[in-house]
N, C-alpha and C positions, 0 to 999 in steps of 0.2 A: 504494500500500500504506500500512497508517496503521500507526503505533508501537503496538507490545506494552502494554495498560493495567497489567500488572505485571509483574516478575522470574519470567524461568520458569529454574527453579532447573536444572530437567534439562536446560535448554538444549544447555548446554556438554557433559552425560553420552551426551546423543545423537548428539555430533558435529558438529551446525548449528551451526556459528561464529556467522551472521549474525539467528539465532536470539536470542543475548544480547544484552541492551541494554546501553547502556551505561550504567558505573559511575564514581557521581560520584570515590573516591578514584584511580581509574587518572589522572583530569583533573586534578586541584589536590590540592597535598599537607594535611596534616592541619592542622588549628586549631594557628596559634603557630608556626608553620615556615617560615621565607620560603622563596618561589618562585624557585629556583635554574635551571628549565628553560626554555629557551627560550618564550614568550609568543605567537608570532606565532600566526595560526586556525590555521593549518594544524597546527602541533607541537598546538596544544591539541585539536583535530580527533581528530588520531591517538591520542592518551593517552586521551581519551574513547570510543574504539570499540578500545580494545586488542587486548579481547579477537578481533574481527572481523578485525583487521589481521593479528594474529600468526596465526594458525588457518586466513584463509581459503586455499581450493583456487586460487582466480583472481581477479582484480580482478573480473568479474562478480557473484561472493558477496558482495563489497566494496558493489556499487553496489546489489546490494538489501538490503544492513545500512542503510547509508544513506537510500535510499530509505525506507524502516521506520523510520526514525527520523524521518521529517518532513522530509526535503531533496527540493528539485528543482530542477531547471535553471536556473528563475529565481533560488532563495535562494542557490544554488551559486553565478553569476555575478556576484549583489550581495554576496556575504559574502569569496568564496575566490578571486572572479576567476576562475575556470576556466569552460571552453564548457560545461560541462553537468556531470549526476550521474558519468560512465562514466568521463569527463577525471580528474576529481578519483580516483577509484577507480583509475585507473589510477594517477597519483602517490603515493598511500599505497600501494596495492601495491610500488611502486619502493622505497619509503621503510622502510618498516615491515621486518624481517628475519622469513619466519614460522618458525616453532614449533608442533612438534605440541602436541596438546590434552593435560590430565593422564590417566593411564592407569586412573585408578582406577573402575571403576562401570561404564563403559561398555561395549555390547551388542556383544557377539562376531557374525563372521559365521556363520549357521548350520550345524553341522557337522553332519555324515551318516557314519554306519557304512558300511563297503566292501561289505558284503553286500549291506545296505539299496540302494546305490544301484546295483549291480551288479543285483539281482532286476527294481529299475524300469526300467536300461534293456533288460534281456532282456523284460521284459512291453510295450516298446514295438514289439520287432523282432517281436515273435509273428505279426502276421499277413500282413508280408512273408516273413517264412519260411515259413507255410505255402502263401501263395499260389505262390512255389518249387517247394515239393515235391508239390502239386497239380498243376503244369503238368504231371510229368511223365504224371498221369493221365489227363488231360484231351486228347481227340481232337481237332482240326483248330487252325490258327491263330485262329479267332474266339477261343474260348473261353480261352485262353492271355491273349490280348489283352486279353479282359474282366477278367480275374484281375489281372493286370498295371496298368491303369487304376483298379480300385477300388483296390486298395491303395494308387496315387497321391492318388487322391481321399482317401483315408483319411489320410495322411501330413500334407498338405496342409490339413484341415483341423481336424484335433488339436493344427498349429502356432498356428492364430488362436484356436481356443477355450480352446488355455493359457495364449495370452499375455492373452487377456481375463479368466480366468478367477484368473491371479498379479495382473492388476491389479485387478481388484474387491476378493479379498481383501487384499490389500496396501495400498490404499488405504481400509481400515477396513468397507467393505461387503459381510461375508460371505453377510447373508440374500440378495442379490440376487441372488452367485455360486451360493448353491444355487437359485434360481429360473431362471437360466440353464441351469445343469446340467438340471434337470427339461425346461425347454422346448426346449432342442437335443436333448435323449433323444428326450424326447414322437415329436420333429420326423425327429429320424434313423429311427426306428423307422417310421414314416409313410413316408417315402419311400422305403426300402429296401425294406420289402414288398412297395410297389407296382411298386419295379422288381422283385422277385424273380419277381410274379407274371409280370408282363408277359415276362419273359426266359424264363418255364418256358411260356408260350403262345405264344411267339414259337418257342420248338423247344429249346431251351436248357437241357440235364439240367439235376435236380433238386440234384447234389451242387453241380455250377459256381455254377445260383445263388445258392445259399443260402451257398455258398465268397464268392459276389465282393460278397455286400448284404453280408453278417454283419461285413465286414472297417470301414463305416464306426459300426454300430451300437457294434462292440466298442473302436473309438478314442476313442468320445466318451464312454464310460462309464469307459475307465480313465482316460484323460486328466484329469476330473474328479475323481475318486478319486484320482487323484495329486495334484494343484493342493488339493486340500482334505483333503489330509494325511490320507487313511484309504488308504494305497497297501498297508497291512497285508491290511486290508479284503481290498483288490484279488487279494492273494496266493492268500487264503484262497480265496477264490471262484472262483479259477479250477480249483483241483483236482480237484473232480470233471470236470468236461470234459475238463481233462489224461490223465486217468486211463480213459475213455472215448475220448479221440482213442489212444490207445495201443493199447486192444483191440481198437479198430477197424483200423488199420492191422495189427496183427499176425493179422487174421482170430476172431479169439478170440469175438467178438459173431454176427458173422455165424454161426458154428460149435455156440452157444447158439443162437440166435433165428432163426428162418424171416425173415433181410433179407439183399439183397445185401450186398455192402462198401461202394459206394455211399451206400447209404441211412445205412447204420448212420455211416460218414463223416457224411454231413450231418446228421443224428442229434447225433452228439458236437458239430461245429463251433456245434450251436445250443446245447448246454448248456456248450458253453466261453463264447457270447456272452450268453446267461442269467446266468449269475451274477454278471458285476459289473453288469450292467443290473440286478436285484434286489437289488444290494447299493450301487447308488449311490443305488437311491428310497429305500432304507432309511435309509443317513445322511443323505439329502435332506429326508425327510419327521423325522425323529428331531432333526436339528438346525435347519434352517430352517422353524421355523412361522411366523416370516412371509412375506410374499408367498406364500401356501400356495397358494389359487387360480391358477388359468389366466387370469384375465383380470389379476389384481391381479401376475403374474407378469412380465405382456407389457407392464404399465405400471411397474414399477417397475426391468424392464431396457430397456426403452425413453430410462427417463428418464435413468439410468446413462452409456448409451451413447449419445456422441456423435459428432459429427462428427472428433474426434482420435482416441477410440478403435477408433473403423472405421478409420481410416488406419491406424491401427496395427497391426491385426489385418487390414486386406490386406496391408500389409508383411511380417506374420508369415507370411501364405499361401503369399506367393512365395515369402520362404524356407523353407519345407516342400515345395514345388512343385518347385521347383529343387534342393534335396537329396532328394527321391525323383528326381529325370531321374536328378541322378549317380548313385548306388546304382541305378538298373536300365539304364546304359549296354550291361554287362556281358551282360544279357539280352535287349536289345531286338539286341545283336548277335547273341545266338545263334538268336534266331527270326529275325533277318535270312537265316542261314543263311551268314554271314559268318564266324561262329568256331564249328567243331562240339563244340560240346557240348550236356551235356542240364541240365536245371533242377536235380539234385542236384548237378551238377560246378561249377555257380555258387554254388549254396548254400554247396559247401563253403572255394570261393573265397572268400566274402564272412562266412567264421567268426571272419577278424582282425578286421571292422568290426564285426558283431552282438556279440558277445562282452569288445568294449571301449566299448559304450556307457556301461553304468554306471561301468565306472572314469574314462571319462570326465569324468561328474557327479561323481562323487568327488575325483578333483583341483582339478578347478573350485573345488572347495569350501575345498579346503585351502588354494590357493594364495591365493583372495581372502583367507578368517580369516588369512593370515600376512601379506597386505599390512597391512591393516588394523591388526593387529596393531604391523607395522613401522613403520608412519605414525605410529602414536603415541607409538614411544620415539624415532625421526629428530629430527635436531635442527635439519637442512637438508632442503630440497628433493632437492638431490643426493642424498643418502646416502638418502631415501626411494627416488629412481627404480633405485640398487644393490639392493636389496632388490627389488623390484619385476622388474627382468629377471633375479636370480637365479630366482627364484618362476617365472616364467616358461619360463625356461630348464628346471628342474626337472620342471615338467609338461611341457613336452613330450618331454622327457627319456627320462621313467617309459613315456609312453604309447606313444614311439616303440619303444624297448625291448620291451615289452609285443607290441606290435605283430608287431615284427622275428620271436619268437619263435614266437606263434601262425602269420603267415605261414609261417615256415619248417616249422612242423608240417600246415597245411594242404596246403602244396604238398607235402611228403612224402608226403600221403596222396591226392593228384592221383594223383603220380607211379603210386604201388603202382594203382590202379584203372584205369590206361593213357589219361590227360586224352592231350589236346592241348596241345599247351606256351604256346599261347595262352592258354588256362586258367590256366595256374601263372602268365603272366604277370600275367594279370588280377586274382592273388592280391595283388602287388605293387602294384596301381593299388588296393585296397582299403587297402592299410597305409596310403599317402598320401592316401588319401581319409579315414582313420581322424582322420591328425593335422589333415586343411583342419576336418573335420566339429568338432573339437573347439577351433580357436582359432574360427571362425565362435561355435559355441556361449558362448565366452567371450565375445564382441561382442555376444550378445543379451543376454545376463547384463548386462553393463554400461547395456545401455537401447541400443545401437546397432544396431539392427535393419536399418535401409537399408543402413549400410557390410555386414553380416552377407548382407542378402539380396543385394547387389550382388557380394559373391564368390561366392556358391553360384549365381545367375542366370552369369556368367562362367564356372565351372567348368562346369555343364551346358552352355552351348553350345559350349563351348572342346572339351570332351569328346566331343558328338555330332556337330559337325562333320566329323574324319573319318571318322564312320561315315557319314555321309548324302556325302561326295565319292564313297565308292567308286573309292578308286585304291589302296590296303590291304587288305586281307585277313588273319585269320588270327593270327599274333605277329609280322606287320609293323604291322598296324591294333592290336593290344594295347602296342605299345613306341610307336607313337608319342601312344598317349594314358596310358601312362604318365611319358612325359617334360612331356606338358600338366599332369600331376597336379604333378606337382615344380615346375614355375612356377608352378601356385597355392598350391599350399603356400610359396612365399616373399613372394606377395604377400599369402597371409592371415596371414603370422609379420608380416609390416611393417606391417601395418592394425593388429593386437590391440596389438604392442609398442607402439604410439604412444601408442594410451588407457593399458595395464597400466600407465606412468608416471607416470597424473595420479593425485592425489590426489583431484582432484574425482570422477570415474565410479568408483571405491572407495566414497564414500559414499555 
């Protein structure tokens, strides 16, 4: 890395310690003042990259301030005696006491209205939920099955196109991001048809398949629409479809118009997936004029996307993969024929998790703007990482609460509809699966995706394992994979807590 060719003033305002260069008065005191501080390289070392020493997150920030100023391994050795750049960074981190940055100027984490974030994450469960309340329509185990798989396939792949989609725009390349959005549209749109057709020629009603394609066309339009901040947009657009799946289900269409329920069902589910597909080329085409073409699209996200960002974004797959297994544990039981119930008696199981998605986002949100916050008036490390598991403590706090309460009204209304108590208990594996989903969610946020996808990968087969022994049944098989929920949820509190302490995965 080579040195900064001038003083970037905002350095310090953005939080990148190792950003600032350094300043000659921090190293020798002013003309006509004798030099009272110790002399040796090393003190002088340290007063010349002050500001690096007090501020950074880890000796690592340390060694690429360093590094950025022109050191390496060999001048390290000939000047400071140490084995290398990382040695030495290590010793000024020992040496140096840090100090948060000044508080003035500097960019808050982004905050989110509770509505706001609560509407986007009900707009994310939408078409798990309906795939739900379709099963109960839908004749034989095939067709269940296919219901149940798309909406995997859909889950699964709205994780890697929004984590590609935060990182293009986040790392300053929005036109590409909408060039992306257009050609996974373009792309979903293509191959969901072709399965729809093929699924309606193969014998497969018209309502299931236009139920089970619609489900990945309509992930990849909001999901964009979210990542590029028009989730307004998103809102907006789905209301007539809303307003049409209602009439359809209450008969009210069918009762006007010479169509079955069916149709008119498939009818609505394609003007629910219409509108944000029309409303994502709109802002597609309205803000990204470049990369406008199809070909100039596939080159300038080609060239985007690397070899880290695909890892990244299978990273992100699995865990999507792995949080849609847990969230349909509950049903792949019931079509096992293992816990009786029917696809509304899950549904209303699974109203504490759907329901607390966006509060979910919403704390997320607040808890980091307070760390953040706290790191800059801390005057230790310690008394940051206080702050840091109250904040933590907090969120989980609210959501368990939260949780506890919806549960308890779910399972009351189990109760009164005469469930199986298997059911209510499955209510209970949803609240714990509410809080893994939500410190897991905190782990992406930070950029830790593997540790993230490696509890929800644990969780799903910890989960479907005793469903696949068959030595359980019933609310013996429901208790003992809610007491698997409760050991993962302690080992996803001890993975998040670890990071919510450093300073560094905060900035």
């Amino acid at each position: 890395m080579s040195a900064p060719t001038a003083p970037d003033e905002g350095a310090l305002e953005r939080g990148i310690a190792w950003l600032v260069p350094a300043q000659a008065p921090a190293g020798r005191p002013p003309d006509g003042v004798a030099e009272r501080r110790s002399r040796d390289a090393l003190s002088v070392l340290g007063r010349e990259h002050d500001t690096l020493c007090r501020q950074a997150c880890d000796p690592f920030e340390i060694a690429a301030g360093l590094e950025a100023s022109g050191l390496n391994d060999t001048s390290v050795r000939g000047r400071y005696c140490f084995a290398g750049v990382f040695e030495l960074a290590e010793t000024l981190w020992q040496r140096v006491p840090w100090r948060a940055g000044h508080p003035v100027g500097l960019p808050a984490w982004p905050s989110m209205p509770l509505w706001r974030a609560q509407a986007r994450g009900l707009t994310y469960v939408l078409p798990a939920a309906v795939a739900a309340l379709a099963a109960n329509q839908v004749p034989g185990l095939g067709g269940q099955v296919l219901l149940l798989a798309m909406t995997i396939v859909s889950i699964t792949l709205g994780q890697a196109l929004s984590l590609l989609g935060h990182l293009l725009v986040g790392t300053g390349r929005r036109p590409v991001a909408y060039a992306l959005a257009r050609l996974a549209l373009a792309a979903a749109v293509a191959v969901t048809t072709t399965l729809g057709v093929a699924l309606v020629a193969g014998g497969v009603s018209v309502a299931v398949a236009v139920a089970a394609a619609s489900q990945v066309v309509f992930m990849v339009a909001a999901t964009f629409l979210v990542v590029l901040g028009a989730d307004l947009v998103l809102l907006a657009a789905l209301v007539p479809g809303s307003v049409l799946c209602v009439l359809s289900a209450t008969g009210a269409i069918s009762a006007w118009l010479p169509v079955s329920t069916a149709g008119a069902v498939a009818v609505s589910v394609l003007v629910v997936v219409a509108g944000p597909c029309l409303a994502l080329v709109a802002v597609a085409h309205r803000r990204g004029g470049e990369h406008s073409g199809v070909q100039g699209g596939v080159s300038a996200v080609r060239a985007a996307l690397g070899p880290v960002e695909t890892s990244l974004a299978a990273l992100a797959a699995g865990y999507g993969f792995s949080v849609a297994l847990c969230v349909s544990v509950p049903l792949f039981a019931a079509r096992m024929g293992r816990v009786p119930a029917t696809g509304t008696q899950v549904l209303i199981a699974t109203l504490p998790l759907i329901l607390t998605f966006g509060l979910a986002e919403y704390l997320l949100h607040r808890a980091r703007h307070r760390c953040i916050a706290g790191s800059r008036r801390a005057d230790r490390v310690r008394s940051f990482r206080s702050v840091a598991r109250r904040e933590l403590l907090t969120m989980v706090a609210v959501q368990g609460a939260v949780l506890v309460v919806l549960g308890c009204t779910a399972a009351r209304l189990l109760t009164r509809v005469g469930s199986n108590p298997s059911v209510i208990l499955y209510t209970a594996v949803y609240c714990v699966l509410g809080l893994v989903l939500l410190l897991t969610t905190t782990l992406m946020s930070f950029g830790c995706i593997a540790p993230a996808a490696a509890v929800t990968a644990t969780a799903a087969a910890a989960l479907g394992l005793p469903l696949l022994a068959g030595r359980a049944d019933g609310p013996q098989l429901a208790a003992v994979q809610l007491v698997i929920a409760v050991v993962l949820f302690a080992v996803a509190y001890w993975r998040t807590a670890t990071h919510f302490a450093s300073t560094a995965v905060h900035r």
